[in-house]
C-alpha positions as a LaTeX table, in Angstrom:
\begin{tabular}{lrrr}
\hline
Residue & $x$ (\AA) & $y$ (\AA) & $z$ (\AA) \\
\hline
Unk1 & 0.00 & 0.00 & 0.00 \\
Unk2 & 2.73 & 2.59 & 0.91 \\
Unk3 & 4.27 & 2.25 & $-2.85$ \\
Unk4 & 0.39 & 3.10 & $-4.59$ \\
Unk5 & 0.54 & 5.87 & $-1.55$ \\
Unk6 & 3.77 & 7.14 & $-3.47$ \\
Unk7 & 2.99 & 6.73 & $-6.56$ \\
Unk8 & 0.13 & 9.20 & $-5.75$ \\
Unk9 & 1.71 & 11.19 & $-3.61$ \\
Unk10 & $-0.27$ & 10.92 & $-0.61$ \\
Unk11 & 0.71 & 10.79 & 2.23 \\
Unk12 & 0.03 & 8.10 & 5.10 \\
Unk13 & $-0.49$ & 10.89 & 7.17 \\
Unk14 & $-3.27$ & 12.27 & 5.51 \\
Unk15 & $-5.09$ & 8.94 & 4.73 \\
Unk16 & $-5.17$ & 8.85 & 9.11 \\
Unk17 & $-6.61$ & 11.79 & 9.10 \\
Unk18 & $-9.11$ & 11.36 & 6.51 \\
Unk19 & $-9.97$ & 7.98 & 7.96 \\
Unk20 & $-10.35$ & 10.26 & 11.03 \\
Unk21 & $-12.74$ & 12.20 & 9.68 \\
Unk22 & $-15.04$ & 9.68 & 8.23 \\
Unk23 & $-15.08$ & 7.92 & 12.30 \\
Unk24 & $-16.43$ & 11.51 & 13.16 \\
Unk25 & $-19.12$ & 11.24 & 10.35 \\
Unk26 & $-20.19$ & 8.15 & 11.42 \\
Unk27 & $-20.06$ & 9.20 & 15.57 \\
Unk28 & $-22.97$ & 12.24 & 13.83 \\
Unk29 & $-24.48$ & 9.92 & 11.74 \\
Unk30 & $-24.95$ & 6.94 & 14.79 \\
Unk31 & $-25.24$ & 8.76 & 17.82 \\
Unk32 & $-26.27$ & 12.12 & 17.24 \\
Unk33 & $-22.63$ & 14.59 & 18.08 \\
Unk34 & $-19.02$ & 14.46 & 17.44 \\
Unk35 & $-17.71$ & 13.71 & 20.62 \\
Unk36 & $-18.21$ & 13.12 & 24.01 \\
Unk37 & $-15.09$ & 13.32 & 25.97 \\
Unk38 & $-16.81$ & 10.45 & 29.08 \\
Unk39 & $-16.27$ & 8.35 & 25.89 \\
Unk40 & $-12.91$ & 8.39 & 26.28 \\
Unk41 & $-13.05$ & 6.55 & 29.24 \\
Unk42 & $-14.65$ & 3.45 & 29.36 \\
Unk43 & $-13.75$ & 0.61 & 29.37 \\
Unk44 & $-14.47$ & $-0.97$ & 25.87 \\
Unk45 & $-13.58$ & 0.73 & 22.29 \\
Unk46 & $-15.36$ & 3.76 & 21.14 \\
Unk47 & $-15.45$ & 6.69 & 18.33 \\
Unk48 & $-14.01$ & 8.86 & 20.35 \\
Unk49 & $-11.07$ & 6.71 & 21.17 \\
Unk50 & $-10.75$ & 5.43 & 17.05 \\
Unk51 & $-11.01$ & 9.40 & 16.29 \\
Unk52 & $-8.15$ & 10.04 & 19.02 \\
Unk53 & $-5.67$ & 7.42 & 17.62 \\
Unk54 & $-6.14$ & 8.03 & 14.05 \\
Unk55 & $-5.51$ & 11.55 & 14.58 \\
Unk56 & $-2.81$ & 11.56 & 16.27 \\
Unk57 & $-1.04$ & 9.06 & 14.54 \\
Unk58 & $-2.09$ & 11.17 & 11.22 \\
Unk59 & $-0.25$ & 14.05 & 12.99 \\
Unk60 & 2.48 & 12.05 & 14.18 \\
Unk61 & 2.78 & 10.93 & 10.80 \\
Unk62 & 2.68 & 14.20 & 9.03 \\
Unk63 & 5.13 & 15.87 & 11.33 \\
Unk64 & 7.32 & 13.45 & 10.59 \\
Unk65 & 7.24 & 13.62 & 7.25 \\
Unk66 & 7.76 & 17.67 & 7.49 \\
Unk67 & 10.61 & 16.95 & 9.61 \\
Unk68 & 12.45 & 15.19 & 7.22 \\
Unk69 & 11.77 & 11.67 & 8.90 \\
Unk70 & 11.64 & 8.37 & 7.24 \\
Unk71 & 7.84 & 6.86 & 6.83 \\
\hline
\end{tabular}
């Protein structure tokens, strides 16, 4: 996947954050709001915790990238 990513020049930081994106469509579409931050603290998997991890790792991702790191 990372070589079609490079051929296209996208980046794998961007495709976290777009996948980000689409877990807070779905959290408006399911339930009704973007986030609740209780979420964040149970127990068992959630939007809200998908949303956090995908976004920072898409930032994470991106900064290293800017920063001259290897992906």
């Amino acid at each position: 996947m990372r070589k079609w990513l490079k051929e296209k020049n996208i980046s794998l930081g961007l495709v976290f954050l777009f996948a980000s994106a689409l877990v807070l469509v779905d959290e408006l579409y399911r339930e009704g709001y973007l986030f609740d931050f209780s979420d964040l603290f149970v127990f068992r998997l959630t939007h809200e915790k998908l949303f956090t991890l995908l976004f920072l790792g898409g930032l994470y991702t991106q900064f290293k990238n800017r920063n001259g790191g290897k992906s």
